[in-house]
C-alpha positions in Angstrom: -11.0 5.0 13.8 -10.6 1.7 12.2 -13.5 -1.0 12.1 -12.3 -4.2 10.7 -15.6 -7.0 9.7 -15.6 -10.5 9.5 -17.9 -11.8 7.4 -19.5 -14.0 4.6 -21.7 -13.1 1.9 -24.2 -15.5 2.7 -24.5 -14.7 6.2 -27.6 -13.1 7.1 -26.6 -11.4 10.3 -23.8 -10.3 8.9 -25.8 -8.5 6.3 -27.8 -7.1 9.2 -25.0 -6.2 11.5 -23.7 -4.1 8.7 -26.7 -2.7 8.7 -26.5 -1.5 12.3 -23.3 0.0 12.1 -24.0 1.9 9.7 -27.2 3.5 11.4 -24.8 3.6 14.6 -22.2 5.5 12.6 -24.9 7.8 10.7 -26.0 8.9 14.8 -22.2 9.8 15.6 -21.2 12.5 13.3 -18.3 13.6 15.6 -16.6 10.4 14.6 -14.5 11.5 11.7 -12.4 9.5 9.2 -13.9 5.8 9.8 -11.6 3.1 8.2 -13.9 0.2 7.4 -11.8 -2.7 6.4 -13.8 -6.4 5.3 -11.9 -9.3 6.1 -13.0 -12.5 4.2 -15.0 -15.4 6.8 -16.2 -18.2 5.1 -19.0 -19.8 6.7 -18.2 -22.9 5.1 -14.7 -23.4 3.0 -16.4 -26.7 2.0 -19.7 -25.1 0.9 -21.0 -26.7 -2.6 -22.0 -24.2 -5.5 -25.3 -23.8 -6.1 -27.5 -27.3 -6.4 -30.7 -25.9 -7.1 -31.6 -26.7 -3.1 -33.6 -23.3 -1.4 -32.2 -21.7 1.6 -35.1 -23.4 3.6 -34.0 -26.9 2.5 -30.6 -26.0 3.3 -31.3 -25.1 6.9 -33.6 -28.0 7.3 -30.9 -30.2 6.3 -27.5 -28.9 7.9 -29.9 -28.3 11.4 -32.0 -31.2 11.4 -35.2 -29.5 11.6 -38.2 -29.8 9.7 -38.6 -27.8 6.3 -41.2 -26.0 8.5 -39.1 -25.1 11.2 -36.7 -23.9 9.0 -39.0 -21.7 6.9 -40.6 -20.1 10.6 -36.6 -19.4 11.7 -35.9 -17.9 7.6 -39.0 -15.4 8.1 -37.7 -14.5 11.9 -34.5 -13.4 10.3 -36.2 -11.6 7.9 -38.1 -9.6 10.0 -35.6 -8.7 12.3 -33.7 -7.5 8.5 -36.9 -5.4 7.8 -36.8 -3.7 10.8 -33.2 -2.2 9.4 -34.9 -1.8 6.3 -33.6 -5.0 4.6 -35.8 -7.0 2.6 -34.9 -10.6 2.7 -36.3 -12.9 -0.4 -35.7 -16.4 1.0 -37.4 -18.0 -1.9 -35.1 -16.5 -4.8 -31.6 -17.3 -2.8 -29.7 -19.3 -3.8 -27.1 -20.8 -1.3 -23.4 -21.4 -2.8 -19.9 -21.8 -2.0 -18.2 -17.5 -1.7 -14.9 -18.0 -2.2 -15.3 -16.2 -5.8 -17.1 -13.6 -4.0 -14.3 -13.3 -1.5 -11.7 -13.4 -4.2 -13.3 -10.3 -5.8 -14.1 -8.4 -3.1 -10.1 -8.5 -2.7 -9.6 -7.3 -6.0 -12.4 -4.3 -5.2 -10.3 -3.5 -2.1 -7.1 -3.1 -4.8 -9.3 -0.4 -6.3 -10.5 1.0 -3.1 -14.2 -0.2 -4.2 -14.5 -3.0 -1.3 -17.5 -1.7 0.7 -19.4 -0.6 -2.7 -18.5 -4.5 -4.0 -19.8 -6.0 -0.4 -23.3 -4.1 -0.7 -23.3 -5.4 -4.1 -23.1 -8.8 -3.1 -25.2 -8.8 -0.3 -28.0 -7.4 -2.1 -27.8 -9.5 -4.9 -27.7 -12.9 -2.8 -30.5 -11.7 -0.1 -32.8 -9.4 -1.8 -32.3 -10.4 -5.7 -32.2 -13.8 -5.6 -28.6 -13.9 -7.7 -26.4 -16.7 -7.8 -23.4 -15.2 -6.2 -20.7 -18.0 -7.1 -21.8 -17.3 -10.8 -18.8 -15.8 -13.0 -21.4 -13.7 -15.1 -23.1 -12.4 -12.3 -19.4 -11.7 -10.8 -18.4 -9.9 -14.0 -21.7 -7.9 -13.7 -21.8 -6.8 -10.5 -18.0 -6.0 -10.6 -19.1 -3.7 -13.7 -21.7 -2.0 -11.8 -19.2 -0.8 -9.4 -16.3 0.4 -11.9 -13.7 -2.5 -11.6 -11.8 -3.0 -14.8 -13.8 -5.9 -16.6 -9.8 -7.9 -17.8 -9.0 -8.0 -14.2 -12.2 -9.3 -13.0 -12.3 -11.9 -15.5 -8.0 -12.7 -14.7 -9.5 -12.9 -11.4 -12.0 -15.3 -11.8 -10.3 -17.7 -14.4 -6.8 -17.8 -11.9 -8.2 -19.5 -8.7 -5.1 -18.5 -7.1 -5.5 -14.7 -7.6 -5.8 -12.6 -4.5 -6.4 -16.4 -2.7 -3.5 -15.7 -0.1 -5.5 -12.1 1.1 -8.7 -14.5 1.8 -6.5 -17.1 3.5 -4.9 -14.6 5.4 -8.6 -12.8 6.7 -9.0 -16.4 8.1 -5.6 -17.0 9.8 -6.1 -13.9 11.8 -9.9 -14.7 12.7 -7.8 -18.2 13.7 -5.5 -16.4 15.5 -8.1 -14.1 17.3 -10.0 -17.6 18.4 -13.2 -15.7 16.0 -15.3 -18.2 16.0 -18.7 -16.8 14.1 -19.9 -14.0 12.1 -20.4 -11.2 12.2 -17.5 -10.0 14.0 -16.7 -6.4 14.8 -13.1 -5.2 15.9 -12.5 -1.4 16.5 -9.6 0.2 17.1 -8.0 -3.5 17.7 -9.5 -3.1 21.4 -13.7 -3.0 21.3 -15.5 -6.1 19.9 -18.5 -6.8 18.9 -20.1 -10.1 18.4 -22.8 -11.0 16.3 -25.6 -8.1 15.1 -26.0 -6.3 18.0 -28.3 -3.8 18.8 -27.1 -0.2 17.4 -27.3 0.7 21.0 -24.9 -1.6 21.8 -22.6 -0.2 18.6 -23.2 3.4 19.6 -21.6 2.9 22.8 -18.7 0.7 21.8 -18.0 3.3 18.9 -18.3 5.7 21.3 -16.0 4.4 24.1 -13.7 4.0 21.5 -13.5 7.5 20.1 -13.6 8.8 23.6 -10.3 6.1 24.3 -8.5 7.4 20.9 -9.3 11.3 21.8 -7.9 11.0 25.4 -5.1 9.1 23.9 -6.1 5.9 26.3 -6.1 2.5 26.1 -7.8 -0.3 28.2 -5.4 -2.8 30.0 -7.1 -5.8 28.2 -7.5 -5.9 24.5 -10.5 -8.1 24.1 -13.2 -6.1 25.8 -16.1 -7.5 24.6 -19.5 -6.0 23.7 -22.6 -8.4 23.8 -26.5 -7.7 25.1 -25.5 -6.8 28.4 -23.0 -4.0 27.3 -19.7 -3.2 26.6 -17.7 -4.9 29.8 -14.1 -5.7 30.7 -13.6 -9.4 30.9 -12.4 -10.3 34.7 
């Protein structure tokens, strides 16, 4: 089975709907030999580094809301995070442009090291508080996962290096009209929209591996899973 992810590093619900799928996955153990590929999704191509401007501010500002209203909607999200066991610190992050990040992550996949390198990330930008655009805390969480420290810092000093993979994640997002993250694609058939419930993940991973063992395949290839199920579009 092959589960490709589109997603950003700053992305809460992306974070989250990782999460899910990997408690859906962990309740399925008759699904063998799950191909998790990350395709890059920036948020925001256009996204400034780091400013010294909190997450709330930053919501407040790009939604036009209140710096209340933003805070109330940051500790929602981190709730529903804690209740897949995330912890959330929404006054240490620090919101920045991921291209680096993406760029990396690329260079992980290259060493088969991707989904170790995106926990890495997403735990240091939600729950650490780390500046995720910043070369040294690149070059240390690159470390911490065993990817050769002269190609990391090649990596980060050529903006160019492993820029076409990222360019190409988004051309096919493009292409699949993706227009938000988190997105889920399994098998190229089942999709899954936003951080579902693992309910809702159980049952499309399960359709799936049910399609792939009877050696079946729908008629329409964008079946589409939201809170109302896994349904064929009419």
């Amino acid at each position: 089975m092959k589960i490709e992810i589109w997603s950003d590093f700053v992305c809460p619900f992306c974070y989250i709907g990782k999460r899910k799928l990997d408690h859906a996955l962990a309740q399925l153990p008759f699904i063998q030999n799950v191909q998790i590929e990350f395709k890059s999704y920036e948020l925001d191509q256009n996204a400034p580094l780091y400013s010294g401007v909190s997450i709330n501010e930053a919501i407040s500002r790009k939604y036009g809301v209140s710096l209340a209203e933003a805070t109330k909607m940051n500790q929602q999200i981190g709730e529903h995070a804690s209740h897949e066991g995330l912890h959330f610190d929404f006054e240490a992050m620090k919101p920045t442009n991921t291209l680096d990040a993406h760029r990396i992550t690329k260079l992980a996949k290259h060493h088969h090291l991707e989904s170790q390198m995106v926990n890495a990330l997403y735990a240091a930008y939600f729950e650490k508080g780390q500046l995720i655009s910043d070369h040294d805390v690149l070059l240390t969480l690159a470390a911490s996962i065993g990817l050769p420290e002269n190609e990391v810092k090649d990596t980060l000093a050529n903006q160019s290096t492993w820029l076409k993979d990222v360019r190409d994640d988004e051309n096919q997002a493009r292409a699949y009209q993706i227009t938000g993250a988190p997105y889920f694609l399994i098998d190229e058939t089942y999709a899954i929209k936003g951080a579902q419930p693992v309910e809702l993940f159980i049952k499309a991973l399960t359709d799936a591996w049910s399609n792939a063992q009877t050696n079946q395949s729908a008629d329409d290839n964008e079946l589409i899973c939201d809170d109302n199920g896994c349904h064929i579009p009419q």
